[in-house]
C-alpha positions as MATLAB code, in Angstrom:
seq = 'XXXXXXXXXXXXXXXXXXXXXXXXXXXXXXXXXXXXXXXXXXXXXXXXXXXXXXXXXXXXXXXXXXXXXXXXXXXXXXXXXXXX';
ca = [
     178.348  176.684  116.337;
     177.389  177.450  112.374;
     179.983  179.586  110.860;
     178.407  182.864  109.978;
     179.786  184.816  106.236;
     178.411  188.817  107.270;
     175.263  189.460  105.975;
     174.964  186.744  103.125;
     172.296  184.987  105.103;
     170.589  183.147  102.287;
     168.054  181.699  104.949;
     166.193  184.924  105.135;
     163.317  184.380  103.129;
     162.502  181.303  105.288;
     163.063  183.584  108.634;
     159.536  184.076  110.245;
     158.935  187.286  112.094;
     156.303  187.940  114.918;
     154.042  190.621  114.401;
     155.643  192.284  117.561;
     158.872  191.720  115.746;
     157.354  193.438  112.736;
     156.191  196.307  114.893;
     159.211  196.879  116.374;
     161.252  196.977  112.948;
     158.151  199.365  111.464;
     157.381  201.516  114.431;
     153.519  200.820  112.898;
     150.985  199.586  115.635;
     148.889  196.061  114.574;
     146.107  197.704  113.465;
     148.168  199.886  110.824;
     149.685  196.933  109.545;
     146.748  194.602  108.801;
     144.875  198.524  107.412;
     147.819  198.039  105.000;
     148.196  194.661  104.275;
     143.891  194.880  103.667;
     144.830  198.326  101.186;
     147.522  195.569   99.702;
     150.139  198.226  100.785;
     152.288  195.707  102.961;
     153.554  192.720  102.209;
     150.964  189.725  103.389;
     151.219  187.687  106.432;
     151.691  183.452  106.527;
     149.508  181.715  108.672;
     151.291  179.301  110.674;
     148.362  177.610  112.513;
     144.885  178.415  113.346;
     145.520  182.005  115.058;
     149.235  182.444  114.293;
     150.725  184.451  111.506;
     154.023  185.253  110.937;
     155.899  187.625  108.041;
     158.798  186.635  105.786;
     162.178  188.340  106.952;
     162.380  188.788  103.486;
     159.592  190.179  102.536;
     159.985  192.932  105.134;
     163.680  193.939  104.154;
     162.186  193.957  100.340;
     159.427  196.128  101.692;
     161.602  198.830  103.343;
     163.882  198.351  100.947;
     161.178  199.787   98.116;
     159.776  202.149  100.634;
     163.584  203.975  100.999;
     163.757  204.161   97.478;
     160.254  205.473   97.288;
     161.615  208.541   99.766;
     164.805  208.824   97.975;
     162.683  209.014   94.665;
     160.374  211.763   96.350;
     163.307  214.116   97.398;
     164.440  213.764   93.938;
     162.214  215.369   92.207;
     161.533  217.429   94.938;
     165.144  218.784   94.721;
     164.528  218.925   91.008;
     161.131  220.851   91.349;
     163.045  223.671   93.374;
     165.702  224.160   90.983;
     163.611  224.947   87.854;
];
């Protein structure tokens, strides 16, 4: 069995993820997330064959990564708004 070091899995940017795998991590239905990725808004699919596509683990985590600090960012100068 590999030996596993926490979360410094430097193979996650070759990890493929099934769009019901990206669903479930999103909470978006199918059609939301191809609206998106069309509106460039999400990151882009890989086609793995002639009607397969799958999505970089990576490129998800980087997504909701900038989408958190897009929130944080928000409240922010929300907070900052109210107190002037």
């Amino acid at each position: 069995m590999p030996e596993h070091h926490g979360n410094d899995d430097h193979l996650a940017h070759l990890r493929l993820l099934t769009l019901k795998q990206v669903r479930a991590i999103t909470s978006y239905s199918a059609n939301h997330i191809y609206r998106r990725m069309r509106a460039g808004t999400f990151p882009q699919s890989v086609r793995i064959g002639p009607n397969s596509v799958r999505w970089t683990q990576h490129s998800i985590e980087e997504w909701l990564a900038d989408q958190e600090k897009k929130t944080r960012d928000e409240k922010d100068r929300d907070d900052e708004d109210r107190s002037h």
